[in-house]
Every structure is written in C-alpha cells, then in structure tokens.
C-alpha positions in Angstrom: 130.0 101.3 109.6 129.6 97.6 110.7 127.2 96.7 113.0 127.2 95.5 116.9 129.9 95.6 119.1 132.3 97.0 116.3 129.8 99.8 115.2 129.5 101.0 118.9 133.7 100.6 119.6 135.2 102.2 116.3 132.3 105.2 117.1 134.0 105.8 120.6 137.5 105.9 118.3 136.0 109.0 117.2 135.1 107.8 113.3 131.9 109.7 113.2 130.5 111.4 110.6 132.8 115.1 109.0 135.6 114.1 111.1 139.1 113.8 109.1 141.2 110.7 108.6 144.4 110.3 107.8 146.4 107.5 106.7 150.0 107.4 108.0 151.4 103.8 106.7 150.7 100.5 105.9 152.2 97.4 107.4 154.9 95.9 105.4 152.4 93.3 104.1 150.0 95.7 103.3 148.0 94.8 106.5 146.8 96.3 108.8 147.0 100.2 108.1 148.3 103.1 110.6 145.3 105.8 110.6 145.0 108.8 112.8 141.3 110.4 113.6 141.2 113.4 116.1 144.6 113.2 117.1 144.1 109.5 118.1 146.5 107.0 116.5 144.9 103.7 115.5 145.3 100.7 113.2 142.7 98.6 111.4 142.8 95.5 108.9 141.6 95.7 105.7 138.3 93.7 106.4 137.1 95.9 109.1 138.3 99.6 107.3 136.2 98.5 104.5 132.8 98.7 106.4 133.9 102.0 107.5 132.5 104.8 104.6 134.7 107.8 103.6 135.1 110.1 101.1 138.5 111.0 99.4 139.5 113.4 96.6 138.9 111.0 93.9 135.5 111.1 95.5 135.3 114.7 95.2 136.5 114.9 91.4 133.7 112.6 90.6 131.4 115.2 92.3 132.5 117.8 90.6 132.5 116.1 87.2 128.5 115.1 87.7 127.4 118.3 88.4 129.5 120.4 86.5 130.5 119.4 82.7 134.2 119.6 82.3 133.8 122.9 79.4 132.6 125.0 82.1 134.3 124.1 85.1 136.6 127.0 86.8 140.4 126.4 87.0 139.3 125.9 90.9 137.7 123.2 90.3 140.5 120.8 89.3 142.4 121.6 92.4 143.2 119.3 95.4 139.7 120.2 97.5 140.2 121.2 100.9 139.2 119.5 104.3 136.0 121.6 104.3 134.7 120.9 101.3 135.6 116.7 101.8 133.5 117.7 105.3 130.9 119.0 103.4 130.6 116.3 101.2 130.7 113.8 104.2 127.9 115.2 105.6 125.8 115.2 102.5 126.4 111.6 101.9 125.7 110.9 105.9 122.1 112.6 105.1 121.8 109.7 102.4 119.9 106.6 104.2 119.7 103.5 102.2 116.2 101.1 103.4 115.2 97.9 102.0 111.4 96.7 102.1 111.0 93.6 103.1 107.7 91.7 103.6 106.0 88.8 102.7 103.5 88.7 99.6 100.4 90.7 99.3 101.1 92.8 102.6 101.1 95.6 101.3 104.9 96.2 100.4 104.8 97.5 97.0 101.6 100.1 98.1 104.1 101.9 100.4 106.9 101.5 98.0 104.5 103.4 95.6 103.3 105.8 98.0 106.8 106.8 99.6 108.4 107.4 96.3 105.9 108.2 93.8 106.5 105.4 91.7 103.6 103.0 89.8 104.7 99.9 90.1 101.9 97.3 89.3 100.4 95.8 92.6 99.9 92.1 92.3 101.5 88.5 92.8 101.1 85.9 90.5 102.5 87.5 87.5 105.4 88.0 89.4 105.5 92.1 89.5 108.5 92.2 92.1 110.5 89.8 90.2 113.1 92.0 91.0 114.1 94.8 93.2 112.8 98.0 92.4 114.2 101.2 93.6 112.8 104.6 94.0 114.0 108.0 96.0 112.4 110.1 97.9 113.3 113.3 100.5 111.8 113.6 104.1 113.2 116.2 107.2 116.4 116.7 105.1 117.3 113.0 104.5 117.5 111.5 101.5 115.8 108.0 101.1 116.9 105.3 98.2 114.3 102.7 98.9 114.5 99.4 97.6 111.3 97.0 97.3 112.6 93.8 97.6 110.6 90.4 96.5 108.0 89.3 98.5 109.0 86.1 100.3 107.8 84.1 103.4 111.1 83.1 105.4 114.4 83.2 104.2 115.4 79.9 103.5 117.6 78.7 100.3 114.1 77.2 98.7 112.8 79.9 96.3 114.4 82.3 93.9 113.0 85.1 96.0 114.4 84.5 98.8 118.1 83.9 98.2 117.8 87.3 96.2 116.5 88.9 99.3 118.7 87.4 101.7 122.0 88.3 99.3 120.6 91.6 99.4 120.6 92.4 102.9 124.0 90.2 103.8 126.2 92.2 100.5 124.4 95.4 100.4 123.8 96.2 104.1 121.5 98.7 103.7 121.1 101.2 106.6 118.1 100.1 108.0 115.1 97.4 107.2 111.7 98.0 106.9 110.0 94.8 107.6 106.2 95.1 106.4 103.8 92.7 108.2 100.3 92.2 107.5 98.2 93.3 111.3 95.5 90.7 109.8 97.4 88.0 110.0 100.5 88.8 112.7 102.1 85.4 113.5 102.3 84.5 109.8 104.3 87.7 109.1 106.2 87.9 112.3 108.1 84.8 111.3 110.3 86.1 108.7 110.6 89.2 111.4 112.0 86.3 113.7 114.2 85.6 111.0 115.5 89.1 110.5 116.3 89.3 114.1 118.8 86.3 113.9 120.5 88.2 110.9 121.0 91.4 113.4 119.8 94.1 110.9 118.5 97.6 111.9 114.8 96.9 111.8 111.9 99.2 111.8 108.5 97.3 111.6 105.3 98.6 109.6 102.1 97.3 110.4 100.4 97.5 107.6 97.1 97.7 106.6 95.9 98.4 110.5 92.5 99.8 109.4 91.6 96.1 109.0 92.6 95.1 112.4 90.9 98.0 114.2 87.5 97.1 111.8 88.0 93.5 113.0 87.6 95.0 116.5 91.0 93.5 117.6 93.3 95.1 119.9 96.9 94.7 119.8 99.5 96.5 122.2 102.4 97.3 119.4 104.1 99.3 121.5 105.0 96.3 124.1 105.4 94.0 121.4 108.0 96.6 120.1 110.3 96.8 123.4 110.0 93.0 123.6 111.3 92.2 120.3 113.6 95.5 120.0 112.2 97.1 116.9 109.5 100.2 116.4 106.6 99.3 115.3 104.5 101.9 113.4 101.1 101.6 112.3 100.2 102.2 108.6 97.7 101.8 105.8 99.7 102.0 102.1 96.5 102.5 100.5 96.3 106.3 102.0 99.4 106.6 103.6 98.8 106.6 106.6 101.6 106.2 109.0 104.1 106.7 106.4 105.7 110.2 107.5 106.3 108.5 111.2 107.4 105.0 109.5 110.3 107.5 108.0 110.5 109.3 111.0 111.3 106.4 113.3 113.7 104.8 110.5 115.9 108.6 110.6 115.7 108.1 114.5 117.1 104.2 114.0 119.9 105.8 111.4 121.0 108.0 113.8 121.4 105.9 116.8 118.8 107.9 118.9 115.6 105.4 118.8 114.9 104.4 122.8 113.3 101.1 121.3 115.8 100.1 119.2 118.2 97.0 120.3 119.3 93.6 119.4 118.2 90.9 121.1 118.5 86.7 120.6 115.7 85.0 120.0 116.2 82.0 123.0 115.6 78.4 121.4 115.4 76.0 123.8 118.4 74.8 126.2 118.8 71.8 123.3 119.3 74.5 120.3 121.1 76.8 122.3 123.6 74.4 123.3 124.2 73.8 119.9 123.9 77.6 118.3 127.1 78.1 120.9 129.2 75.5 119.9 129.1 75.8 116.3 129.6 79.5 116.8 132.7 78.7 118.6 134.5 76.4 116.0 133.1 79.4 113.1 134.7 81.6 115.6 138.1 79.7 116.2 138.4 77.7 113.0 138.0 81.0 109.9 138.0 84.9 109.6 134.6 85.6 108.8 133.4 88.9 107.9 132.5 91.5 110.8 129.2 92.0 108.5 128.0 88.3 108.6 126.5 87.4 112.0 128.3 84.5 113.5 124.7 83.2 115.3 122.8 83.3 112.4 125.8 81.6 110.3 125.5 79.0 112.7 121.4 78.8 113.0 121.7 78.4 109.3 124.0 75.2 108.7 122.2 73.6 111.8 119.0 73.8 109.8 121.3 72.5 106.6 121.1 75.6 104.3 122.5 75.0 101.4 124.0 78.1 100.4 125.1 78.7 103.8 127.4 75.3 103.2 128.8 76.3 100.2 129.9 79.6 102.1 131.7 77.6 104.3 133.3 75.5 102.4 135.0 78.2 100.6 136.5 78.9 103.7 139.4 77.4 105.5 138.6 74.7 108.3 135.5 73.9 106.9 135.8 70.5 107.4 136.0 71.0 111.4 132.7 73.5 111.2 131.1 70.7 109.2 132.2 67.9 111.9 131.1 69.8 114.9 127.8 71.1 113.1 127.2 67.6 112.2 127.9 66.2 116.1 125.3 68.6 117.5 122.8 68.3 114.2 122.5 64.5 115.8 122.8 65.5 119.5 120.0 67.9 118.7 117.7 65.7 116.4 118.2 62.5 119.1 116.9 64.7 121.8 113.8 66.3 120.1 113.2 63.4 118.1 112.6 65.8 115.4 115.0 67.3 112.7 116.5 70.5 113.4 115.1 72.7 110.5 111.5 71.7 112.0 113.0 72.2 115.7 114.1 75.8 114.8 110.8 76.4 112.9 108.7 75.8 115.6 110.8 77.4 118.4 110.3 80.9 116.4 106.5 80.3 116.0 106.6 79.7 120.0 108.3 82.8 120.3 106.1 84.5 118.4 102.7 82.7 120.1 104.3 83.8 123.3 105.1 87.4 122.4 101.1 87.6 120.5 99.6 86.4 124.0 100.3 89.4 125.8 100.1 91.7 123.5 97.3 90.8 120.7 93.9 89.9 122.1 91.6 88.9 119.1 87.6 89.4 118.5 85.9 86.5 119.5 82.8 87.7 117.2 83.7 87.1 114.2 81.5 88.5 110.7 81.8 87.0 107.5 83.5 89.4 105.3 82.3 90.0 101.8 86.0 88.1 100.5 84.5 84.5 102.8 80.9 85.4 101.0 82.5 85.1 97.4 84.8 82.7 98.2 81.4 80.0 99.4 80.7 80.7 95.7 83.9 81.1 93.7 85.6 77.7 95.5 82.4 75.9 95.9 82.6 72.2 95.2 80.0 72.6 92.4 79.2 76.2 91.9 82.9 76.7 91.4 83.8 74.8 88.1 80.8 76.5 86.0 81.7 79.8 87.6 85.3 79.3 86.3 84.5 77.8 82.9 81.6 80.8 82.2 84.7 83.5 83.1 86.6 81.8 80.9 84.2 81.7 77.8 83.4 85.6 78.2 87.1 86.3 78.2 88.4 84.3 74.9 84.8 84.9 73.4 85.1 88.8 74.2 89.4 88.6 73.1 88.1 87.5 69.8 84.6 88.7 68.9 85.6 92.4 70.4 88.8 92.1 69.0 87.7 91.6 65.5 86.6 95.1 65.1 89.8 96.7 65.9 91.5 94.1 63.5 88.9 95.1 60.4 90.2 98.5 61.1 93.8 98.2 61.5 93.8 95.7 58.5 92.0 98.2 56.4 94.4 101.2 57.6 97.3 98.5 56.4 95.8 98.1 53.0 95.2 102.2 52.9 99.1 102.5 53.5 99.9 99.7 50.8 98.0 100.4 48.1 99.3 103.6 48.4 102.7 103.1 48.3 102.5 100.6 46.1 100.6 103.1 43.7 102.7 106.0 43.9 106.5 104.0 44.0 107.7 102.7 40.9 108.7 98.8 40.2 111.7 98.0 41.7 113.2 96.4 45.1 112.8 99.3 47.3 109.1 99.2 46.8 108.8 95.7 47.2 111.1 95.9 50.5 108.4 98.7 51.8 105.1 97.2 50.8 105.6 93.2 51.3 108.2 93.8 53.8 107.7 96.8 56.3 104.0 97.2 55.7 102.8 94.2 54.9 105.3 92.6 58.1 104.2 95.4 60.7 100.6 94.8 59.4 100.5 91.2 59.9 101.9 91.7 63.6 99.9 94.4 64.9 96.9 92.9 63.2 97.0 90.9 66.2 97.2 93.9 69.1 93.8 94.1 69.9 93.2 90.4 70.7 96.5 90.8 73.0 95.1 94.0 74.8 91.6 92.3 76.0 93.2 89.0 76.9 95.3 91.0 79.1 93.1 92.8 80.5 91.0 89.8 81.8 94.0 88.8 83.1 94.9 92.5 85.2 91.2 92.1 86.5 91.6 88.4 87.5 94.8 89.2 89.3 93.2 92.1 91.2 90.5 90.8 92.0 92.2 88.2 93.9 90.0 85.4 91.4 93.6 84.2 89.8 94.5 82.8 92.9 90.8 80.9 93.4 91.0 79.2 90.0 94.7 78.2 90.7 93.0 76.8 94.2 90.2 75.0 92.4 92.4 73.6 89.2 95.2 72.4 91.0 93.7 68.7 91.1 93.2 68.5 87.4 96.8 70.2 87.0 98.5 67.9 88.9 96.8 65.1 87.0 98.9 66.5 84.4 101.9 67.0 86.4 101.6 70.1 87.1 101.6 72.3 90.1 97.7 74.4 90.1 100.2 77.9 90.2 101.1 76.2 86.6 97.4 77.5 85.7 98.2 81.1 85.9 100.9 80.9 83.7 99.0 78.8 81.2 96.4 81.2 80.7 99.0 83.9 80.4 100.0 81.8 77.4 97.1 82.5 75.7 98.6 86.5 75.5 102.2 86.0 75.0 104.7 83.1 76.2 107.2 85.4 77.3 105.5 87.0 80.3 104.1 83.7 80.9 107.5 82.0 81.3 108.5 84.7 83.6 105.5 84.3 85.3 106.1 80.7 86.3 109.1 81.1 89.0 106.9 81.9 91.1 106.1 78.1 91.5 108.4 76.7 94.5 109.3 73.3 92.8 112.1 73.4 90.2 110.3 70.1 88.4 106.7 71.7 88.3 108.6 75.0 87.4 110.3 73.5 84.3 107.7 71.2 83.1 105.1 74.6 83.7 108.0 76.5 81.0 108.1 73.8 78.9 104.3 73.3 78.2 104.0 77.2 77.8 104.4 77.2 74.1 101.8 74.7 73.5 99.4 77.3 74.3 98.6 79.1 71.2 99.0 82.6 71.7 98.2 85.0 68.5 102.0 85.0 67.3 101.8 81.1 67.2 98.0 81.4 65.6 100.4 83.2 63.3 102.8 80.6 62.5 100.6 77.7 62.5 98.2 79.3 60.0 101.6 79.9 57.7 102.3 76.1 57.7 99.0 75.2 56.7 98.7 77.4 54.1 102.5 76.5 53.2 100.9 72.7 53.1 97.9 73.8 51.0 100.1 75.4 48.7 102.9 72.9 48.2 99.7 70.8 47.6 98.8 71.9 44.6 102.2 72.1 43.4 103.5 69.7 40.9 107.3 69.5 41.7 108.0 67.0 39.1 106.8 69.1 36.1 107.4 72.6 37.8 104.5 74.4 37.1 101.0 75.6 38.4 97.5 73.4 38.4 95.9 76.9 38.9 92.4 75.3 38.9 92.9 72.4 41.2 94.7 74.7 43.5 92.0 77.1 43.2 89.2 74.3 44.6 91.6 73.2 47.5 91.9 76.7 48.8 88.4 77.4 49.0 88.2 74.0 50.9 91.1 75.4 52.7 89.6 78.4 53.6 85.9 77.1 54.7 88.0 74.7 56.9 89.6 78.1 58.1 86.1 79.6 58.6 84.7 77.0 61.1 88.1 76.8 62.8 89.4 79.5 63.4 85.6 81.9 63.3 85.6 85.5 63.0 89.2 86.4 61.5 89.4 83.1 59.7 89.1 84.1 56.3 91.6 87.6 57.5 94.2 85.0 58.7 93.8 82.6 55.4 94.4 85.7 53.3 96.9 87.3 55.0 98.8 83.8 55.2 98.3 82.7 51.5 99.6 86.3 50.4 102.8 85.7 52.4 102.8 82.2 50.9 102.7 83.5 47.4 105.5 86.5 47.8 107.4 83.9 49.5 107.3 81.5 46.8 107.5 84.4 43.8 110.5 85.3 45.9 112.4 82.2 44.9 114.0 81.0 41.8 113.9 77.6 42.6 110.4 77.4 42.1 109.9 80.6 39.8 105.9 80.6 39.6 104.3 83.2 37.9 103.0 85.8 40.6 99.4 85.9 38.7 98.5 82.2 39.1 98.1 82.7 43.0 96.4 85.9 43.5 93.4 83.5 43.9 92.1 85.5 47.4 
C-alpha cells in the first residue's frame, strides 16, 4: 500500500486490511475514481489506487478454479461470492508477506535462504550460483513467507549486472519488507549498501550474520543502539545452524504489521554542500514531472547527482527533463567546485562517514588479534614463491586425476556401448532402421557419454576449489599473467571452467565488472579444449588422415598406404593425447568411415577402412 506519508494517510482513510470498497464512478476522463470505504466518500487517481491491493470477484473465480477443477465444482461455486467470502480471502492474502534478501557476496545470504525455506541452492560465488533470483516459501506464526534471494552485490550503482537486477527488483516489485544480510566480521563494508537501502526508503530488517565469528573474535558491538540510530532491527544470526532465524522472521511480521517500536525512516545527513543540492533537485523532480508515489524523490535525486545512468534515462522518459537535467547539472558543479572532488566520490565517502560515526559508539573491536587458520593458509597459498608451485601442483593432480581416473570409467562405459551394439546389430536384420539404432543412437550416445567421467572429476576439483575459498587465491595470484594477456585474473576462473564445459563457463564470466575483460574472457572460452571440443578436433584429424589417403582423381582406395598413415596417425594419437588416445582414434576413424560409406559422392567400399 505505498509507502511513507501516503501509506500512513490512505490507512487513516480506513483502507485496511477485510474492509469493503466500493467504486461509485469515474471521472469523465477516466481519472480520478469516486470510491467509498466505511461509509467515507473519497477519490483517488489511478497512479496512487494501483499501490493499493484488493481483491475482486474475478479474483475470487480464479480461487475457486485453482483449488477446485471445474468437473467438480458445486453450482455454488459459479455464483457472484459474497462480501464474506471476498473478506476472507483479503485476509488470507494480507497473511502473505513477500521479503527479498539482500546482501553482499559470501555473507551468508544464500545459507539463510537455504535454511528458511528448505531449499539446496549451491553456496558459492565465482561460478555465479545467484545469477539470478531464487525463490522459495516457507510458513512461520500463521504467515506465509515467499522469499526471494536476490544476487549478491556491493552497492547499488548502475556498474554490474547484479546490481541493476537487484535494484529493479526492489523499485518494480516492492516487496513487503527487506532483509538486508550483513557480514558482523566485516560491518562497515556491509553497512554501505545498508546506507544505500535507507536512501531508497524500503522496510528494512537487518541480519547480522554469521555473529559466532564476531563474539570468537572477542568483539563487542551494541546492535541494539546501532538499530534505533539507523531505524532498522537488527537480529543476530548464524545461517549455518540457524540461529536467529525464527526472531529474524519474527521481527520482519512485526515490521509488516506496522507494530516494530524500532522501525522508522530516517535521512542519512550529507554534508550542508550535498544537502543543499539533494533539495534542490528534489524540488524541480517535484515541480517539473509526476513521478510515482513508489519511487523516492531523495533517492531519485541522490542518484542523478552521482550521474547514474539508468537513473537518466528514467528521466528523460519523462516530461521536463531537460530542466531536472539543467538544475542537476548547476548543483553537480556547485557541488564539485566546493569539495573539489566529484560528487559520486563526495556521496561515497559521506555514507562511509556515517557509517564510521555510527560503528564508533556502538562497535568496539579486539585489539588482540590471532591469526586465524584462513591468514595461516593464505602466508602459503599467496606466497610470492610458495604460491606458484602450490598452484601449478593442484593443477597437475586435477587434469592428471580427470584423465588417468577417468579412463577407467570410459573402458567401461565404452565396453557397455559395444555390449549394446553388437547386440543389436546381431539380432536386427540389414536395413536402415538398424543402421539408424547402431551408428546413430548407440554409437552417437556412446561417443558423448564416453566422455562423462572426465566431466564429473574436472568438476569436482572445481566444487572443492570454489569451497574451499582456493578459486579466489589463484584468481588473486594469476591476475598479473592474465592481464598480460588482457585479461582480468576473475577471467582465470572461468578458463579453467573451460576445461569442463564452455557453457557454464560463459555464464560464469559476468561476474567480471568490466564489459571489455568480460567479452574478451567469453571469447577466449572456447579455445579451451573441453572433452566435446577433444571431440571435434580429433574428428578433423582423422577427417584429414582420411582424405589423405584418398585419391580424388581416380576415386578409389590406396588401402595399404592408408593403412601405414593411420598407424602413424594413431601413435601420434598415443603420445598426444595418452591414455584414451587410441579410444578417441577409433572411435573417430569409425565415424569417419560411416560418414564417408554414407555418401555416394565418394561410394568407398565399407571393408577397405575397417583398418582399427
């Protein structure tokens, strides 16, 4: 039902939850509309009755049809409903509370997603597992919960991918209330994208996560003050074992239904310079266009001070742009001559005052401070010299145990292949059918799944890199040699991913902030030679070999020549490509010859290349 000043004055109207409203008329141009609540007579545009939720009979038809299929519905049932039952479906819905997560990456957003709704979602970051929003449900004290975990994301500025998805979330879905989860090891980091969400005036409920750490840390940190400064609950939790997450739901039904005593909105204070200039461009947005009661006129005007970019195409969709641009313009320089400084880096470092400020009387730190066993491995794992033959040993074990364990697996599913072949092949009679099943379906799935194994280790290397936190060390300790390439050192990650499949890879890279290092990372990807393109690589040169030893000229077969440059060919194959070299050769020079038997232009006698 909106939010602000609007929420609170079409609440005292008497538009609260069950109560009936009826529309008397619309204006002759269709706006505004005659409604009457409670006896009380009142009229609303468009644009404001929209943010108000209600449900109608066509609402209740749709009920009925979901729960009840149309065969065995009573005669009832398809009349007009009465006011109780729209009551009693107004109620239901009000029980409904829609919550986003938000959070920043690796704080431990995803765990409490998991642990609130019972979904598995994979816990990680660099393969990009929130790539995007997952939702899950879940019931607590009667309500209903739809949750939805959100990409994590360090501000929300129009930079990443992430973050223009998160901040379209909350400005065109409006959830009911935000759960912003913040990591209690490292507060002021987190807190800034909770500065953020304060300028965007969303019902916020804060989670300290993962506050086992900062109580083992021996830190001490007053949550309860820092939550009636900032006007947000703060609740303590661990994801891990769930603790804290009954209250965290708790407090958010408490913020739903208006009865929190912390909860209020509050305005972060900028400095007399950026103030000055918040207020003016609020009054030309606020004078020059209509814009929606659901957008926040401050934090439109914070925005195109700091030059968003997707904050100025907004505008200039609007009508008087021009004069928002001129006066955001005059007070961008005002601003910028004063600070000597530009006004994205003025705003940035007046929240992380804010947030110093509001941590100094609330947070007091350790001053002894124990190496913790993630610092020990790091001295080793990042080390200057230890770190390079630490990364290149990992990454002979994992190819060397992809391939070498992997061959057994492949012997066996090859063998199960041939099993399945040779029977069909010796219990089908001659004809296209058979040759369809055992050169095409068996033979095809055989020559792909062949390759499973090697795809299975590989990716599990990769799983164990990623939660051991070690993905992110050798992205730290390649990122020199990368960039000698052009490349950001994220672009390692999704290199080695390569070596699995190129798909997940790809997806993997938009997790790099640069769109240049980003496409140049996806265009490199399918030089790596993952098994399908060992596959298709290993076809062309057998294709070569074979077209080799063809005479085109006098269409026919030098069967013995041929015969000497395969074995060539496949002791080349041997040293190349090792333990499933002379597997691959086969299997490729078999799909050679059906090819080539396959075609009349070339009509070579099947026998005169079963030489394998």
């Amino acid at each position: 039902m909106g939010r602000g000043a609007f929420r609170k004055r079409i609440i005292e109207m008497g538009f609260i939850r069950g109560k009936e409203v009826i529309v008397i008329q619309n204006a002759p141009l269709k706006d505004p509309i005659h409604y009457r609540v409670m006896g009380y007579d009142v009229s609303l545009r468009r644009s404001d009755a929209a943010l108000i939720e209600v449900v109608s009979a066509a609402d209740f038809e749709k009920e009925q049809a979901t729960s009840v299929q149309d065969t065995n519905r009573s005669a009832d049932s398809f009349i007009l409903p009465s006011g109780n039952e729209l009551q009693a479906i107004a109620l239901h819905k009000g029980k409904t509370i829609n919550v986003a997560l938000v959070g920043n990456p690796n704080c431990g957003k995803t765990s409490l997603f998991n642990f609130a709704s019972g979904a598995h979602e994979h816990v990680g970051n660099y393969s990009g597992v929130t790539v995007d929003a997952k939702e899950g449900t879940f019931q607590q004290n009667g309500y209903t919960f739809r949750i939805v975990d959100l990409p994590g994301t360090y501000s929300l500025s129009a930079y990443t991918p992430e973050e223009l998805y998160v901040r379209k979330h909350l400005n065109e879905e409006q959830p009911d209330v935000v759960i912003n989860v913040i990591d209690a090891s490292n507060l002021e980091r987190n807190l800034y994208l909770t500065a953020q969400l304060i300028d965007m005036d969303v019902r916020m409920v804060i989670a300290l996560n993962m506050y086992d750490e900062l109580e083992r840390h021996g830190n001490k940190f007053d949550h309860e003050s820092l939550a009636k400064m900032i006007g947000a609950p703060i609740i303590p939790t661990v994801s891990k074992t769930g603790f804290g997450i009954e209250d965290l739901f708790n407090r958010v039904i408490k913020v739903y239904e208006e009865e929190d005593p912390v909860i209020r909105h509050i305005h972060i204070n900028y400095g007399e310079s950026l103030e000055k200039g918040i207020s003016n461009v609020r009054k030309t947005l606020k004078n020059s266009v209509d814009i929606p009661k659901s957008l926040s006129k401050r934090y439109l005007s914070i925005k195109l001070l700091e030059g968003d970019r997707e904050i100025e195409t907004f505008i200039k969709t609007l009508p008087g742009a021009e004069t928002i641009f001129q006066e955001r313009d005059r007070n961008t320089a005002l601003i910028e001559k004063l600070l000597q400084e530009d006004c994205e880096t003025a705003f940035t470092n007046a929240r992380y005052g804010f947030i110093s400020g509001a941590l100094r009387e609330t947070y007091e730190q350790n001053m002894i401070k124990e190496a913790t066993s993630t610092q020990i491995i790091d001295l080793f794992v990042t080390h200057k010299v230890l770190g390079f033959p630490i990364f290149i040993l990992f990454m002979w074990i994992m190819f060397e145990a992809t391939f070498r364990l992997g061959g057994y697996p492949m012997e066996w599913i090859e063998a199960l292949v041939e099993v399945i072949g040779n029977f069909v092949r010796n219990h089908m009679s001659e004809g296209p059918l058979k040759d369809l099943l055992v050169d095409g379906i068996i033979g095809g799935v055989g020559g792909v799944i062949v390759f499973l194994p090697n795809i299975l280790i590989l990716y599990m290397f990769i799983s164990f890199m990623e939660d051991s936190g070690y993905m992110a060390r050798a992205a730290f300790i390649m990122d020199k040699i990368m960039h000698k390439m052009g490349l950001h050192g994220k672009s390692f990650i999704p290199l080695v991913m390569g070596f699995g499949c190129n798909v997940p890879a790809i997806m993997a890279s938009r997790t790099i902030e640069s769109r240049n290092s980003r496409m140049i990372t996806m265009l490199v990807n399918p030089l790596m030679s993952c098994s399908a393109l060992n596959l298709v690589d290993a076809l062309k040169i057998c294709l070569d070999r074979i077209f080799n030893c063809y005479n085109i000229d006098s269409f026919f077969i030098q069967s013995a020549e041929c015969r000497i440059q395969c074995r060539r060919f496949t002791t080349s194959c041997r040293t190349g490509y090792k333990h499933d070299s002379i597997r691959l050769c086969k299997h490729m020079l078999q799909s050679c010859h059906l090819f080539l038997i396959q075609t009349e232009f070339f009509n070579i006698p099947g026998q005169q290349l079963r030489f394998l």
